[in-house]
N, C-alpha and C positions, 0 to 999 in steps of 0.2 A: 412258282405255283407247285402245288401238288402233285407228281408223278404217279399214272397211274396207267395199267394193263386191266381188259377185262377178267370180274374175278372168274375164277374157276370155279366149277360145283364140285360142292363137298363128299367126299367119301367118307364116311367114319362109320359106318352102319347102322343098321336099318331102328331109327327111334332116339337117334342122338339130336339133342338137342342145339349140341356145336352148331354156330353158324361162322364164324368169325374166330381168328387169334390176333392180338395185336400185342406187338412185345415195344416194349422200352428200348433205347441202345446204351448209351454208357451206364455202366454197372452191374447192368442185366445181360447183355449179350459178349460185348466190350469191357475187358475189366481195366476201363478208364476215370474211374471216379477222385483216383491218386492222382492223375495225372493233371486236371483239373487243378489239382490245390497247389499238387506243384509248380504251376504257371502261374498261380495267381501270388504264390509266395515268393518267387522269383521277382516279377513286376512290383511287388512294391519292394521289396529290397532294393529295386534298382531306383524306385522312387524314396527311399530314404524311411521304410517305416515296416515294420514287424507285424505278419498278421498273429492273432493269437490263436493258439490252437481251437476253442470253444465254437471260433467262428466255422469252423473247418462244417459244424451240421447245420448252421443257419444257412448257408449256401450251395450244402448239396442239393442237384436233383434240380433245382431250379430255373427259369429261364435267363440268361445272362445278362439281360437290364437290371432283374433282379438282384442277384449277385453280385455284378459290378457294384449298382449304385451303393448297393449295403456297405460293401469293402472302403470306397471312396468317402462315404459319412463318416464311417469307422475311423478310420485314421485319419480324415481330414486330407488328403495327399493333394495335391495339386495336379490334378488331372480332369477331362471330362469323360463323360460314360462313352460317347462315340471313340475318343481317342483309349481309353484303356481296352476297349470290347476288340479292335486291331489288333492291340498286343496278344491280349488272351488268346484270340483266335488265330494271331500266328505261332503263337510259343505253342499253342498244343495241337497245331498242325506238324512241327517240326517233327513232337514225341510219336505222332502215329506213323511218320514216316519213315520214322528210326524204327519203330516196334511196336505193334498193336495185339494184345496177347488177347485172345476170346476166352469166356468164361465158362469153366467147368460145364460140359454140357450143351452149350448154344451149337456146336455145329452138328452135333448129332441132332437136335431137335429142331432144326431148322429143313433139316435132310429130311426127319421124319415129314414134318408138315408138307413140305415142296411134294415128298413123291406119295400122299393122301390126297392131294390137291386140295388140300383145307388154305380156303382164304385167308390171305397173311399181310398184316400189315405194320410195320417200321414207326412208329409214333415217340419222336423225341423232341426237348426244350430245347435240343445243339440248333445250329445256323443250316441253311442249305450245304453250305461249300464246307463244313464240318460229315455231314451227313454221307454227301457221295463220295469223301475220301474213304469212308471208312467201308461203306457199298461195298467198294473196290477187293475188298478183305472179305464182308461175310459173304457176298454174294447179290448184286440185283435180282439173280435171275429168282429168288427167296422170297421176296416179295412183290404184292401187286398192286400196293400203294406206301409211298413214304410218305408223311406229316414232319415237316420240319417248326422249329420253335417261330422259326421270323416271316413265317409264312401265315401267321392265323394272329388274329388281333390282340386273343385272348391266351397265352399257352399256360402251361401245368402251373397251378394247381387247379383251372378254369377245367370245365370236361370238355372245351371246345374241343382241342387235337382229337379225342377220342369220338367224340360223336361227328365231327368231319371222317375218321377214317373209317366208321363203321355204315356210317352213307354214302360212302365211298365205295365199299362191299359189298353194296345192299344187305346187310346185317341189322339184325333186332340189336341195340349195345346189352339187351339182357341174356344176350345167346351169344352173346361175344366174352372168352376168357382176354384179360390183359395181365402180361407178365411185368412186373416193377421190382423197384430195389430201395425206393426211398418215399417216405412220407405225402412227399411234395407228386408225387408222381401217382400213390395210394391215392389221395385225395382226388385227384384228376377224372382216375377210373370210377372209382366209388360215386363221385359224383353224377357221372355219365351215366350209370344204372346196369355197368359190366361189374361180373365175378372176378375179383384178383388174385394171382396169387404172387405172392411177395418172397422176391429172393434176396432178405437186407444185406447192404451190403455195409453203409458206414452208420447207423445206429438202427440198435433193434426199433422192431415192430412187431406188434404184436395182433393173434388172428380177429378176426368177427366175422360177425354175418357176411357172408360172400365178400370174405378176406380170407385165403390160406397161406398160411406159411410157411417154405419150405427152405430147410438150410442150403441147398445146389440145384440148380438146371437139371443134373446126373438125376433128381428124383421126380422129374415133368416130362410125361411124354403125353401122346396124341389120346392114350387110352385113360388115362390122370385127368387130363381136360375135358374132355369128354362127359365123365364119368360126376365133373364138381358139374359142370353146366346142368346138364341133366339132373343130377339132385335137387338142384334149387329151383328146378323149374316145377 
């Protein structure tokens, strides 16, 4: 289930429309989206079959039924999704436990938000037992709900994660910014009726209506957020 602390009231000053941040984890906070493909190119190699590199953006970003099954059609491998989704999830448990590198930016903007006391919430397509390894790194005490992928019926590109973790807040999702890096994950937020802002990581995206997009973390802070919510409101 869902982990969750009462949220805290927001600070950001007086007319700000911010209610809510919810960020993404691999790729937007965790720069683990290599690491991903790296396990999955590993696993079939050892299963006898070549992923192609094109596959590498059908599978970003997404929840790993999805991913899997797609890989397994692909090559045909002799495998089933429960039995590859083990692999996966231990091959790139081993990488975070060798070295888990944070993205330009996430720990300074995490720092911000924690000491605003701006409600924060963790919303990813990874597994529970993916999620609280990586916790361990950015920090729980950072947020005050996590949304895992195998926890909600429906995960990214569905807006469920997002509008569970913004009623979770007690947040309007239109007063809520979400931070993403990939398509599958835009779609999610977008969907939910939150302001994005988009830090691509493995193919572009491009901005729209309450979509921005920004090349680093290094260019997102409390007063940035702030400042897109309130505009569009």
């Amino acid at each position: 289930m869902t982990t969750t602390i009462p949220a805290l009231a927001i600070r950001t000053g007086e007319g700000s429309a911010l209610e809510a941040v919810l960020l993404d984890m691999d790729g937007t906070l965790v720069d683990t989206e290599g690491f991903w493909w790296d396990v999955e190119v590993e696993v079939f190699a050892a299963l006898g079959h070549t992923l192609q590199d094109s596959w590498r953006q059908v599978v970003v970003g997404g929840p790993m039924t999805r991913s899997a099954g797609f890989l397994i059609e692909a090559t045909g491998a002799d495998i089933t999704l429960a039995e590859l989704t083990v692999l996966l999830n231990k091959g790139f448990e081993e990488r975070i436990d060798h070295a888990l590198p944070l993205m330009p930016g996430a720990r300074r903007l995490l720092a911000e938000l924690t000491a605003h006391e701006v409600p924060t919430a963790l919303v990813s397509a990874s597994h529970r037992r993916i999620i609280d390894r990586v916790l361990t790194t950015l920090g729980p005490r950072h947020f005050a709900l996590t949304v895992a992928g195998d926890e909600v019926p429906r995960t990214k590109p569905h807006p469920d994660p997002y509008l569970l973790a913004a009623a979770g807040l007690g947040a309007d999702p239109a007063r809520c910014a979400v931070i993403e890096d990939t398509a599958t994950g835009v779609a999610a937020a977008e969907a939910a009726g939150c302001h994005v802002v988009v830090v691509p990581s493995v193919t572009p995206i491009a901005p729209s209506v309450r979509r921005t997009v920004v090349s680093s973390l290094e260019e997102v802070d409390l007063a940035f957020l702030c400042g897109l919510v309130t505009q569009m409101r």
